[in-house]
CHARMM-style PDB file with segment names, atoms N, HN, CA, C and O in Angstrom:
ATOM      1  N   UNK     1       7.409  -7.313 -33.914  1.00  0.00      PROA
ATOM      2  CA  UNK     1       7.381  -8.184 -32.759  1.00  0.00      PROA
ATOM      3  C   UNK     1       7.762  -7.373 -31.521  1.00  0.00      PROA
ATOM      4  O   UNK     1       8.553  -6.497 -31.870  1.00  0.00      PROA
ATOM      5  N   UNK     2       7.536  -7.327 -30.353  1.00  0.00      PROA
ATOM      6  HN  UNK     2       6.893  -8.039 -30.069  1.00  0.00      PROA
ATOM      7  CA  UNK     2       7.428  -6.701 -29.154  1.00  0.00      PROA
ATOM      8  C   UNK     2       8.359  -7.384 -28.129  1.00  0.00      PROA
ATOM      9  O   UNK     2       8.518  -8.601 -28.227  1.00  0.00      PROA
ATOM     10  N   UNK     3       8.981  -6.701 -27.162  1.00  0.00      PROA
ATOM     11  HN  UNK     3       8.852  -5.712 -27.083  1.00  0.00      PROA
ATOM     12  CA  UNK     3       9.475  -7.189 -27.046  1.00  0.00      PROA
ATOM     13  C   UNK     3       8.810  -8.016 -25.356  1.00  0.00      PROA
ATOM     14  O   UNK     3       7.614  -8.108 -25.079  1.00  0.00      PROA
ATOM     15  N   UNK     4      10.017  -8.532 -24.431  1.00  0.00      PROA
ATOM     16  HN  UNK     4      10.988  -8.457 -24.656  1.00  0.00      PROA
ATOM     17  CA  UNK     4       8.887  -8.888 -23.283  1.00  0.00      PROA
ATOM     18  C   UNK     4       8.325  -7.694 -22.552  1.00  0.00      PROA
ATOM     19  O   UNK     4       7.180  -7.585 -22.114  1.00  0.00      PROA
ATOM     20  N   UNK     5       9.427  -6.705 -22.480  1.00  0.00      PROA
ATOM     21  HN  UNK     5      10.358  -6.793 -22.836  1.00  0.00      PROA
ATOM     22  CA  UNK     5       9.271  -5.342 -21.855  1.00  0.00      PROA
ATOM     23  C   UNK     5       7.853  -4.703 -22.290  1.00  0.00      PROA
ATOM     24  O   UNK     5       6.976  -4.264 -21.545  1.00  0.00      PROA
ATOM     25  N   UNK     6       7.867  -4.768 -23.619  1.00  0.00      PROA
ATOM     26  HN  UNK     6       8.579  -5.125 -24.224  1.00  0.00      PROA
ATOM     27  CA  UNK     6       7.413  -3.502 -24.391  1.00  0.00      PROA
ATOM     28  C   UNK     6       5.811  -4.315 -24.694  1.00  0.00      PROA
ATOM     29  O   UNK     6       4.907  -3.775 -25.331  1.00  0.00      PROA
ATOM     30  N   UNK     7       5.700  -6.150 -23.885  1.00  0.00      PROA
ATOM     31  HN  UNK     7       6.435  -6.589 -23.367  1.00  0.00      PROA
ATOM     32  CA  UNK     7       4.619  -7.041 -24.197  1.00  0.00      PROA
ATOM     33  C   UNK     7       3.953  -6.210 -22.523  1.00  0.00      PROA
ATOM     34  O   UNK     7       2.984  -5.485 -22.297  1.00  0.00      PROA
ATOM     35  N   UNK     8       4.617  -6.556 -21.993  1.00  0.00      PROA
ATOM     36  HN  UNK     8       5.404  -7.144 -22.177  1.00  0.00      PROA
ATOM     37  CA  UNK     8       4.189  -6.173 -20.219  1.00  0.00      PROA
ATOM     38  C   UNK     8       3.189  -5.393 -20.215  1.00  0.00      PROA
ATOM     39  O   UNK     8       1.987  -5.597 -20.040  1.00  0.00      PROA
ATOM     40  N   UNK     9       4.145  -3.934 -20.548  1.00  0.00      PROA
ATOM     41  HN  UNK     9       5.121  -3.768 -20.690  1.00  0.00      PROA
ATOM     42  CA  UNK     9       3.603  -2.497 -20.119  1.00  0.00      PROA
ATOM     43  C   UNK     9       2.185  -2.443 -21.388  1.00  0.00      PROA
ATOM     44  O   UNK     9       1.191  -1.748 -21.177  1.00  0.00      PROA
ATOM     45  N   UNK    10       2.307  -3.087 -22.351  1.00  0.00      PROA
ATOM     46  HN  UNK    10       3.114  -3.651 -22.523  1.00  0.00      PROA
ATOM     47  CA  UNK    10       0.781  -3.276 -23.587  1.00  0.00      PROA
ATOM     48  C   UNK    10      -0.254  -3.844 -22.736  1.00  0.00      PROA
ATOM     49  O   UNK    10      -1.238  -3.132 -22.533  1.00  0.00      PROA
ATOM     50  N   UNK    11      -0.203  -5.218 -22.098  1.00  0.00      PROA
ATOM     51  HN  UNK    11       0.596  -5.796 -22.263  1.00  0.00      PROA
ATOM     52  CA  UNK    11      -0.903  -6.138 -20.853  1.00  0.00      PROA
ATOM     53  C   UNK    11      -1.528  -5.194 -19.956  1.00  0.00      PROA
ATOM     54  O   UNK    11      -2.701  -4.820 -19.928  1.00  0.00      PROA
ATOM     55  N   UNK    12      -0.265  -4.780 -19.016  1.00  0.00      PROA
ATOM     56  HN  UNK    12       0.687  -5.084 -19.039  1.00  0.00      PROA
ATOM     57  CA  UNK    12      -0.642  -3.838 -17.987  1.00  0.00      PROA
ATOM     58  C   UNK    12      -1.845  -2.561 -17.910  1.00  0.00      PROA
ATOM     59  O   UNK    12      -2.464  -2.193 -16.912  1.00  0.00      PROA
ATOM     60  N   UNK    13      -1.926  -2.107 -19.129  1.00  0.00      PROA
ATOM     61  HN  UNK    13      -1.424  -2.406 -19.940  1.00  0.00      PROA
ATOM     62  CA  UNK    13      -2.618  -1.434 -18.886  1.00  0.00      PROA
ATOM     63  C   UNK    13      -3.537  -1.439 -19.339  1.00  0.00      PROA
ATOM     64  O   UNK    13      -4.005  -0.468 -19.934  1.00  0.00      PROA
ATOM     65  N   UNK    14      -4.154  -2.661 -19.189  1.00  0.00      PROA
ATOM     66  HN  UNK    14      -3.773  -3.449 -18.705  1.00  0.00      PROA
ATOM     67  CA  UNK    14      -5.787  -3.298 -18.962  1.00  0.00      PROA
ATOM     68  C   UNK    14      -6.511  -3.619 -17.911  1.00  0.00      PROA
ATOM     69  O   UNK    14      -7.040  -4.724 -17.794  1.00  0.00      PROA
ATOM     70  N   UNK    15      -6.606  -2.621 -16.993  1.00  0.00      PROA
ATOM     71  HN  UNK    15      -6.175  -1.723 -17.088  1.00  0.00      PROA
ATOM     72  CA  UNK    15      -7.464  -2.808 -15.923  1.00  0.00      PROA
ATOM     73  C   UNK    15      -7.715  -3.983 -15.172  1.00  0.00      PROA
ATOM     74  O   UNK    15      -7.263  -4.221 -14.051  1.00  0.00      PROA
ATOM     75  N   UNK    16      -8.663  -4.902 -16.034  1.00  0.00      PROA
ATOM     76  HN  UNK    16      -9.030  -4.708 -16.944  1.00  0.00      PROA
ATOM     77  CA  UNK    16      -8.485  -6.094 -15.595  1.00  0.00      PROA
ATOM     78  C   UNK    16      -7.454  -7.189 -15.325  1.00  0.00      PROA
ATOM     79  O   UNK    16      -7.593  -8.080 -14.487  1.00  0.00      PROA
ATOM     80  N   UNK    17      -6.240  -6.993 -16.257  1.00  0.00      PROA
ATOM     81  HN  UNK    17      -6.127  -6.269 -16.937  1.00  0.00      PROA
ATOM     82  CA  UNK    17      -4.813  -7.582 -15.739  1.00  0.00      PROA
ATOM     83  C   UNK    17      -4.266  -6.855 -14.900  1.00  0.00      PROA
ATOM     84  O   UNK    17      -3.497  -7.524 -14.210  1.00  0.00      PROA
ATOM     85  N   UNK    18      -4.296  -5.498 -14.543  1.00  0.00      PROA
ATOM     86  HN  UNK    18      -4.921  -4.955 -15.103  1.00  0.00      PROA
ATOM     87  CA  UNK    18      -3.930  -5.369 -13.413  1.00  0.00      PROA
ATOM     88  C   UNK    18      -4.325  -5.576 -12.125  1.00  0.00      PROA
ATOM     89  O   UNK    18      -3.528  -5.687 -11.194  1.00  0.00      PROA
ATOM     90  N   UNK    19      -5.789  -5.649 -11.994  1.00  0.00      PROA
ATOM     91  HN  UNK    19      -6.436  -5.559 -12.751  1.00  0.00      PROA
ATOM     92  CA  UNK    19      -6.539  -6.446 -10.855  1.00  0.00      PROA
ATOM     93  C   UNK    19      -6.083  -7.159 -10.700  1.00  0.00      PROA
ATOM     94  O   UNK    19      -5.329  -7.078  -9.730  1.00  0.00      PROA
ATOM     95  N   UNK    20      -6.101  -8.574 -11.523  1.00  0.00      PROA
ATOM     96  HN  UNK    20      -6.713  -8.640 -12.311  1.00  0.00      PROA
ATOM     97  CA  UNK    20      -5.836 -10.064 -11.130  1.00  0.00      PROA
ATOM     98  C   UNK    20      -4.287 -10.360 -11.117  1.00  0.00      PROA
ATOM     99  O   UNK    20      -3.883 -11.455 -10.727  1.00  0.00      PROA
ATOM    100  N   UNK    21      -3.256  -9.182 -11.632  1.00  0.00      PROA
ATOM    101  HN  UNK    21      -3.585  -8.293 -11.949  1.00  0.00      PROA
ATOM    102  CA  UNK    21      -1.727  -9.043 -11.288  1.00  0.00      PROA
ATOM    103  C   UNK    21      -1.997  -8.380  -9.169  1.00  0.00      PROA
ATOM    104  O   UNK    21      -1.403  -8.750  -8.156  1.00  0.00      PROA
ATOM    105  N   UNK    22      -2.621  -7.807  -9.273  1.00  0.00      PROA
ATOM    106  HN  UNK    22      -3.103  -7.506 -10.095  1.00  0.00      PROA
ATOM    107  CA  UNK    22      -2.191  -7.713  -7.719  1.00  0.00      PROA
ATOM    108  C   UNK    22      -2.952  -8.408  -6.682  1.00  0.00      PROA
ATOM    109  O   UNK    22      -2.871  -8.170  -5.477  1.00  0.00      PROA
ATOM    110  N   UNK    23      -3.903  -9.525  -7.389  1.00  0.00      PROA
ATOM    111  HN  UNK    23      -3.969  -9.719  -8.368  1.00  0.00      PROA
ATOM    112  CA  UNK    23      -4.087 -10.396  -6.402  1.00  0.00      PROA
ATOM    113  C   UNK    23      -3.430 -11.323  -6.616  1.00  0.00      PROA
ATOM    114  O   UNK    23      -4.034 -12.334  -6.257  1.00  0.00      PROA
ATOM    115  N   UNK    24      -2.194 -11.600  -7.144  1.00  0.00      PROA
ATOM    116  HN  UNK    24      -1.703 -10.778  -7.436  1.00  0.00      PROA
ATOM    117  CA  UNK    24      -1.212 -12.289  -7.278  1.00  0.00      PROA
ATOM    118  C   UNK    24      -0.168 -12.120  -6.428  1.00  0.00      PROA
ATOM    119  O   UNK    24       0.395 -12.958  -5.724  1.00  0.00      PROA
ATOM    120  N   UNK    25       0.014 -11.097  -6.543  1.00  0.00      PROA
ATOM    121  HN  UNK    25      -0.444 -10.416  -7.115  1.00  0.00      PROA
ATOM    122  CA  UNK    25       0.783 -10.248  -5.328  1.00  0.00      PROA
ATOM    123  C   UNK    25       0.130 -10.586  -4.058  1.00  0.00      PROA
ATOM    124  O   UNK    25       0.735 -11.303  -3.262  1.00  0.00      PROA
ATOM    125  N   UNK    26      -1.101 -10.121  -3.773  1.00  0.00      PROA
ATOM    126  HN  UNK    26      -1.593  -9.538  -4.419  1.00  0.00      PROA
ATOM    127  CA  UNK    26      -1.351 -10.304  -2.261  1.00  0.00      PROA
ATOM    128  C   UNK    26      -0.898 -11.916  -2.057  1.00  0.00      PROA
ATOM    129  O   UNK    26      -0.253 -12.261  -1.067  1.00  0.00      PROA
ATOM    130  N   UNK    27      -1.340 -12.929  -3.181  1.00  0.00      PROA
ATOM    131  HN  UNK    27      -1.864 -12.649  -3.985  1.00  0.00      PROA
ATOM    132  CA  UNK    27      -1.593 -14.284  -2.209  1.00  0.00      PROA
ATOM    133  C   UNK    27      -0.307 -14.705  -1.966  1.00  0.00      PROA
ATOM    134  O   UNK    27      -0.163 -15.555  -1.087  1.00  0.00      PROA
ATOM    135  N   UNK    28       0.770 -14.249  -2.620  1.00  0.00      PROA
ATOM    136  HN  UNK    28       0.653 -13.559  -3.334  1.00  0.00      PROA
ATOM    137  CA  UNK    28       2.731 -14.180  -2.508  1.00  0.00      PROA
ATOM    138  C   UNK    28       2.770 -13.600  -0.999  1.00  0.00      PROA
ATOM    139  O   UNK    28       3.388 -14.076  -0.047  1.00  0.00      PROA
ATOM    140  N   UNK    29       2.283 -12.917  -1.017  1.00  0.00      PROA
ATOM    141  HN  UNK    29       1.781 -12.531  -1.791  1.00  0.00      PROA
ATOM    142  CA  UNK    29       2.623 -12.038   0.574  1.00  0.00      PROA
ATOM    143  C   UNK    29       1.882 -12.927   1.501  1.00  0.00      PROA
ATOM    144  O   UNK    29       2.551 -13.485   2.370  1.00  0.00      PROA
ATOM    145  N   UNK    30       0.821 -13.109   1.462  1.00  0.00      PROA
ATOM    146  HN  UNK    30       0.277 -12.656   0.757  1.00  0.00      PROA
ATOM    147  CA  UNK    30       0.031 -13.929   2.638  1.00  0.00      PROA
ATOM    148  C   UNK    30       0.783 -15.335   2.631  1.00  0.00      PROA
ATOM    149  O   UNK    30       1.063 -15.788   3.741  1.00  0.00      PROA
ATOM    150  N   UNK    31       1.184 -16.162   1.381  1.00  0.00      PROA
ATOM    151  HN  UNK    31       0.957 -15.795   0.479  1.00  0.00      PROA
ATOM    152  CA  UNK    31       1.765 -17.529   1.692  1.00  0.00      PROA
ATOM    153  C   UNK    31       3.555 -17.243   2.320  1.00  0.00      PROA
ATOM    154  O   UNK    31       4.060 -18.138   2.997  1.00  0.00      PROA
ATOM    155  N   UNK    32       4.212 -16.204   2.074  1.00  0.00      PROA
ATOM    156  HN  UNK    32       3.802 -15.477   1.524  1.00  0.00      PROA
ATOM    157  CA  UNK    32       5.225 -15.935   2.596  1.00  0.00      PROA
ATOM    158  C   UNK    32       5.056 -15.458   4.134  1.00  0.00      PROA
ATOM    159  O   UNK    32       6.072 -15.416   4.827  1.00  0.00      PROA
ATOM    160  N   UNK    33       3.609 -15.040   4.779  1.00  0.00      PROA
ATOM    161  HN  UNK    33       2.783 -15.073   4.216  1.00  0.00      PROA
ATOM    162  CA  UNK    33       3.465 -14.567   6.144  1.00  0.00      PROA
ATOM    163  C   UNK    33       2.802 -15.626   6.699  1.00  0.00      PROA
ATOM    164  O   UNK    33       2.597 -15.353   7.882  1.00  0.00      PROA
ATOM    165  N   UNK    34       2.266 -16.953   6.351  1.00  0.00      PROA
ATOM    166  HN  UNK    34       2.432 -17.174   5.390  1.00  0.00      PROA
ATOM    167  CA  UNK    34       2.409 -18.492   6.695  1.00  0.00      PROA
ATOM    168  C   UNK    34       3.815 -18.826   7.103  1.00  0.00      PROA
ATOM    169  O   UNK    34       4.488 -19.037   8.112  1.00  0.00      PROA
ATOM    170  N   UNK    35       3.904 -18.768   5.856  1.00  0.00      PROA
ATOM    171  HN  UNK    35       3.357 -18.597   5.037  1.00  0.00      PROA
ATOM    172  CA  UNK    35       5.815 -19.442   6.004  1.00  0.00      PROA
ATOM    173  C   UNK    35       6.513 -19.199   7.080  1.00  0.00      PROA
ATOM    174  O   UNK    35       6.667 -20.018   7.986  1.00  0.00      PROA
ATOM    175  N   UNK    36       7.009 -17.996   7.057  1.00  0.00      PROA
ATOM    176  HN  UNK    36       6.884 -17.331   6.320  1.00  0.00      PROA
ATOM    177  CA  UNK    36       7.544 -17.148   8.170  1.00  0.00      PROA
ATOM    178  C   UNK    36       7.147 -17.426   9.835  1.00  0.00      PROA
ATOM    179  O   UNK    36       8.007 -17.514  10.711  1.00  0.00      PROA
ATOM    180  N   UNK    37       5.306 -17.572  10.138  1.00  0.00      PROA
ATOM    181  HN  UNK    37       4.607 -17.500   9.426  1.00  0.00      PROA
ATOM    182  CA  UNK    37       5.363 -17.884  11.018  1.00  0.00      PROA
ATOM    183  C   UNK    37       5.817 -19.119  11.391  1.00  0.00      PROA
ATOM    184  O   UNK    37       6.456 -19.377  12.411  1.00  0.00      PROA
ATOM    185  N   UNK    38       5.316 -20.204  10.156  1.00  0.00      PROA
ATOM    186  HN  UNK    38       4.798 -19.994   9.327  1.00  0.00      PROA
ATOM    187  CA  UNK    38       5.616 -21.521  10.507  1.00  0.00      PROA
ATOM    188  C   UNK    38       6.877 -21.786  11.069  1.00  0.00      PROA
ATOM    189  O   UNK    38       7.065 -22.529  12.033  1.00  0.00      PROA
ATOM    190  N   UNK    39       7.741 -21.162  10.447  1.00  0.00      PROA
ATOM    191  HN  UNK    39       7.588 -20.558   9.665  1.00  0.00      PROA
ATOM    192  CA  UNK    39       8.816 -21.149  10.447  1.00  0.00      PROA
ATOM    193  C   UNK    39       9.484 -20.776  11.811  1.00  0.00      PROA
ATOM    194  O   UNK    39      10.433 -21.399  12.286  1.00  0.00      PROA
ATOM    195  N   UNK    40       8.886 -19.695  12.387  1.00  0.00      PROA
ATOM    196  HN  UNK    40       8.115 -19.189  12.001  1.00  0.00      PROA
ATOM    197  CA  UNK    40       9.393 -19.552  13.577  1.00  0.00      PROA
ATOM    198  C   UNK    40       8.757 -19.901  14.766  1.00  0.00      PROA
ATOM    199  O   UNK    40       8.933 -19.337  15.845  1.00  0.00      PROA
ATOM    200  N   UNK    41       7.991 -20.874  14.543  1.00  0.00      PROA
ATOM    201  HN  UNK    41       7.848 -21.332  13.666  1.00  0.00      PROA
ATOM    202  CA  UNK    41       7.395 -21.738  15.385  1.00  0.00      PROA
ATOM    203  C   UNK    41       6.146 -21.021  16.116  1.00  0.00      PROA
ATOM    204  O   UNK    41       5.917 -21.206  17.311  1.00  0.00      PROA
ATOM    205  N   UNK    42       5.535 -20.373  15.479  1.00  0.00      PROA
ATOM    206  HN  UNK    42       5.721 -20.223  14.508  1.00  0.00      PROA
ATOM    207  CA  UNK    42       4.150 -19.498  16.125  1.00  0.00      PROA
ATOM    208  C   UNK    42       3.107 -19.956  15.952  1.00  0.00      PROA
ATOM    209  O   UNK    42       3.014 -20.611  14.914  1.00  0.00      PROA
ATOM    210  N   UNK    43       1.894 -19.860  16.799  1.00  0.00      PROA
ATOM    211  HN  UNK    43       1.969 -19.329  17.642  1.00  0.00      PROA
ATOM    212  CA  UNK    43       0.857 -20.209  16.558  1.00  0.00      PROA
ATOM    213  C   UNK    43       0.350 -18.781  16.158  1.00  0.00      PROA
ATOM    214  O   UNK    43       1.086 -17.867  16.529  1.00  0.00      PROA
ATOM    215  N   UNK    44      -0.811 -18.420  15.444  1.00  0.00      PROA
ATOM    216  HN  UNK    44      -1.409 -19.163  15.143  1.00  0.00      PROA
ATOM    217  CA  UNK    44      -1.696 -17.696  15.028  1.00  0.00      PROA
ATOM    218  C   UNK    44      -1.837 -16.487  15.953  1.00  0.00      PROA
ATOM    219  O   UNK    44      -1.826 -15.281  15.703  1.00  0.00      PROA
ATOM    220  N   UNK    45      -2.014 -17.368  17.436  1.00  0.00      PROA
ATOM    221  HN  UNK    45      -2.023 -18.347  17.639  1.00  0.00      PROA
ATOM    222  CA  UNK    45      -2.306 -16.814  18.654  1.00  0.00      PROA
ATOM    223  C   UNK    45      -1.316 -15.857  18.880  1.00  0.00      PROA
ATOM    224  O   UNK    45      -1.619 -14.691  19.133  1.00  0.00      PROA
ATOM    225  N   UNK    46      -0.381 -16.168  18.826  1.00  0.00      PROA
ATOM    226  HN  UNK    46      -0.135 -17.115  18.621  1.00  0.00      PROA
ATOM    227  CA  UNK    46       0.851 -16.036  19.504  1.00  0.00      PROA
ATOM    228  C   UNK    46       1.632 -14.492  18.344  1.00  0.00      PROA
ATOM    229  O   UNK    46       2.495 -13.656  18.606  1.00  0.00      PROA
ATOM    230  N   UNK    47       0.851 -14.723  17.173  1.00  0.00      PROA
ATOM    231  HN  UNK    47       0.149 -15.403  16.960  1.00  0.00      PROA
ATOM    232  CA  UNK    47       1.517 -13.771  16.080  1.00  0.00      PROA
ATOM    233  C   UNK    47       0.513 -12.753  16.534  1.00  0.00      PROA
ATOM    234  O   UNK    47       1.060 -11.697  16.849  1.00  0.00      PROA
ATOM    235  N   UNK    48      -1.127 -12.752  16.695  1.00  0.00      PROA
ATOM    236  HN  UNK    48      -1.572 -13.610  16.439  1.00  0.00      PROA
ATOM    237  CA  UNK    48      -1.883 -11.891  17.314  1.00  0.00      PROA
ATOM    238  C   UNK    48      -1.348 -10.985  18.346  1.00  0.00      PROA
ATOM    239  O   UNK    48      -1.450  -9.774  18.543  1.00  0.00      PROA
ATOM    240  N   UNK    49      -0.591 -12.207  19.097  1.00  0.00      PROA
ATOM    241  HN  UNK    49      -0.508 -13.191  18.937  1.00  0.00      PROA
ATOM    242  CA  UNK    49      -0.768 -11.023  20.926  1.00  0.00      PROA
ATOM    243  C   UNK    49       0.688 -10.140  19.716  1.00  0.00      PROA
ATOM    244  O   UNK    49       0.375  -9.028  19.291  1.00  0.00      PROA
ATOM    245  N   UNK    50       1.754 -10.560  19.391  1.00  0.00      PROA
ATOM    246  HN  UNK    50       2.008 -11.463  19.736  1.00  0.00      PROA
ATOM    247  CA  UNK    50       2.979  -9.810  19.133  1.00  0.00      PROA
ATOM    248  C   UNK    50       2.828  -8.788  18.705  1.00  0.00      PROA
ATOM    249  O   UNK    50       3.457  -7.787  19.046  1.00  0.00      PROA
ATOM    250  N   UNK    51       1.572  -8.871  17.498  1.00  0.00      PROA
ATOM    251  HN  UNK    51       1.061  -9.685  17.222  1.00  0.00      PROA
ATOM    252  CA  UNK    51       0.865  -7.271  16.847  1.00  0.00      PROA
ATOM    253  C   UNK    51       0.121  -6.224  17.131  1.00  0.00      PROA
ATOM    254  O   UNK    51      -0.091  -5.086  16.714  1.00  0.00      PROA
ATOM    255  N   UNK    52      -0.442  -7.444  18.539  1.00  0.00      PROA
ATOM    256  HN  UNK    52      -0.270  -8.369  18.878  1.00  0.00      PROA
ATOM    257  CA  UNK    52      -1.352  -6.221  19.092  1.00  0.00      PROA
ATOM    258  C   UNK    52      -2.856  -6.621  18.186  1.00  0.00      PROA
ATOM    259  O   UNK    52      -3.393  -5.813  17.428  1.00  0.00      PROA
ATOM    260  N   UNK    53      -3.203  -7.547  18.359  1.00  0.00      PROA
ATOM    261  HN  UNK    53      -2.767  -8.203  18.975  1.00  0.00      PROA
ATOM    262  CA  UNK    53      -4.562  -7.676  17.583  1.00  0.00      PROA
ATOM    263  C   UNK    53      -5.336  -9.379  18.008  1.00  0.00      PROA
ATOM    264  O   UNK    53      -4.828 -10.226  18.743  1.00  0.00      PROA
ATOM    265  N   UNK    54      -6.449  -9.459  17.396  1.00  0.00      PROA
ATOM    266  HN  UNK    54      -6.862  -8.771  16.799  1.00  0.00      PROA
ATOM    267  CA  UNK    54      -6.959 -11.115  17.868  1.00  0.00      PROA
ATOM    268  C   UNK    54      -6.755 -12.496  16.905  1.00  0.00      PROA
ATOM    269  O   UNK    54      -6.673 -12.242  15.703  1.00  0.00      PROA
ATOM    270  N   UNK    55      -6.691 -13.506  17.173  1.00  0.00      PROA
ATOM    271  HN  UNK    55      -6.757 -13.712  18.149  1.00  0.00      PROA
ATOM    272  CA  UNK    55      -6.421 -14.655  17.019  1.00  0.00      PROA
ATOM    273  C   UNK    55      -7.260 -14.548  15.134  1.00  0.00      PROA
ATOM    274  O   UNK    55      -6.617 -14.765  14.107  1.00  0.00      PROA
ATOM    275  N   UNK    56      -8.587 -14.212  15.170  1.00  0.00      PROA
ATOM    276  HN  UNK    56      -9.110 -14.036  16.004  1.00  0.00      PROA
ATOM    277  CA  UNK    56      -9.287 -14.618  13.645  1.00  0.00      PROA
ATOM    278  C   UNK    56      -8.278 -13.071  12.929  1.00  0.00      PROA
ATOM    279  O   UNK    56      -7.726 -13.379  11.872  1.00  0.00      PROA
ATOM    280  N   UNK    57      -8.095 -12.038  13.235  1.00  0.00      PROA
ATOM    281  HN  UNK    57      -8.543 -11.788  14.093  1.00  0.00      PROA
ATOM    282  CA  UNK    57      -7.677 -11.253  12.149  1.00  0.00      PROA
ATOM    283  C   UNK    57      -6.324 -11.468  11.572  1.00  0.00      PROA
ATOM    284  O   UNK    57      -5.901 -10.886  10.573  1.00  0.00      PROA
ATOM    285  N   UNK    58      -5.451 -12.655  12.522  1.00  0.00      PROA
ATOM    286  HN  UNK    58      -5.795 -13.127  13.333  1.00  0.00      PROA
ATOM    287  CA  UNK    58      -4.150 -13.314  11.701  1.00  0.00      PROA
ATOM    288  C   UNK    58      -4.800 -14.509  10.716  1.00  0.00      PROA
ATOM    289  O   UNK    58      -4.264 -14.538   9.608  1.00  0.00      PROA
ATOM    290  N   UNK    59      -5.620 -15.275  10.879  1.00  0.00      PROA
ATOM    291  HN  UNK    59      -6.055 -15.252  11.779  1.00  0.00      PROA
ATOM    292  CA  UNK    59      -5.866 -16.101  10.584  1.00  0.00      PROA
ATOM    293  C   UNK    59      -6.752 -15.889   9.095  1.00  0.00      PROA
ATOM    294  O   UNK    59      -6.887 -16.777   8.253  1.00  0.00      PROA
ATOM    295  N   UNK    60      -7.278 -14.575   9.002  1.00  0.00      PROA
ATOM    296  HN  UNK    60      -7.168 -13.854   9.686  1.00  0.00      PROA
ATOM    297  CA  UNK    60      -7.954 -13.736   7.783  1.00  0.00      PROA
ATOM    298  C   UNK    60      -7.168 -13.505   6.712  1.00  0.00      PROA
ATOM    299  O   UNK    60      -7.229 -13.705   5.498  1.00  0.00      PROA
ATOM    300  N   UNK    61      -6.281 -12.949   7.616  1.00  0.00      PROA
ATOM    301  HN  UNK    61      -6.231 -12.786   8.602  1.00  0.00      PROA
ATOM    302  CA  UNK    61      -4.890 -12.619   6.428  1.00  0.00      PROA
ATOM    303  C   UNK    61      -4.231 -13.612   5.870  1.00  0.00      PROA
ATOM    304  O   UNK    61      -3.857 -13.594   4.697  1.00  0.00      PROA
ATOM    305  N   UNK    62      -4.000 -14.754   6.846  1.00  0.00      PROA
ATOM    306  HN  UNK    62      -4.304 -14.768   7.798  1.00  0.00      PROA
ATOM    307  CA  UNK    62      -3.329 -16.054   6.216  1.00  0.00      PROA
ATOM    308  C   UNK    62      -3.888 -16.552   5.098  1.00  0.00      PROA
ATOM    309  O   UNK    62      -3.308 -17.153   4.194  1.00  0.00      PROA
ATOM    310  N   UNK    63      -5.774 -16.110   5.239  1.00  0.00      PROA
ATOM    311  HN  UNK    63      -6.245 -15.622   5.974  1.00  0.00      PROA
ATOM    312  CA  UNK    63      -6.798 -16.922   4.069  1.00  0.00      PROA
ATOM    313  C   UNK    63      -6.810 -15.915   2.764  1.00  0.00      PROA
ATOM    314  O   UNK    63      -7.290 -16.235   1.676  1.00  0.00      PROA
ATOM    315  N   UNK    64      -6.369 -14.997   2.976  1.00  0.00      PROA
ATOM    316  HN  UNK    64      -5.979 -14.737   3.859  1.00  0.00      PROA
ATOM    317  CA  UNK    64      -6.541 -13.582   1.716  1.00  0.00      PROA
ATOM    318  C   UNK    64      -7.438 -12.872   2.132  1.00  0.00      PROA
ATOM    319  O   UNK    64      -7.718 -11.893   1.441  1.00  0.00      PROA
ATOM    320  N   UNK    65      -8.066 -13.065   3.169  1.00  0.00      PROA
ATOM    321  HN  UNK    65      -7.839 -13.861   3.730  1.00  0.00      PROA
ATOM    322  CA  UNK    65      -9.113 -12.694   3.498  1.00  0.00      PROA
ATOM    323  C   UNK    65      -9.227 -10.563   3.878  1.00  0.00      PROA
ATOM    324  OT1 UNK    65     -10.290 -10.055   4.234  1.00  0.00      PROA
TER     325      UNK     65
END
């Protein structure tokens, strides 16, 4: 029997679980960079001008895009 550790790293290194493990990851990061703005009361717009970039390429990232 295996253990969870020793189940992981067997998983992991199947190509295809690791693909669909780091688009798991991205959509954690994009719903936490929602949050955050929501949170601090920003519009889209407003997170654009702060980065230095336009209104659809925040709004891309918010989608996974």
């Amino acid at each position: 029997m295996l253990t969870h550790k020793e189940l992981r790293e067997k998983i992991m290194r199947n190509p295809e679980v690791q693909k669909e493990f780091a688009k798991q990851e991205e959509f954690f990061l994009f719903d936490q960079l929602i949050k955050a703005r929501i949170e601090a009361g920003l519009t889209q717009a407003e997170v654009a001008e702060r980065i230095g970039t336009k209104t659809p390429v925040v709004a891309r990232l918010e989608s996974g895009g």
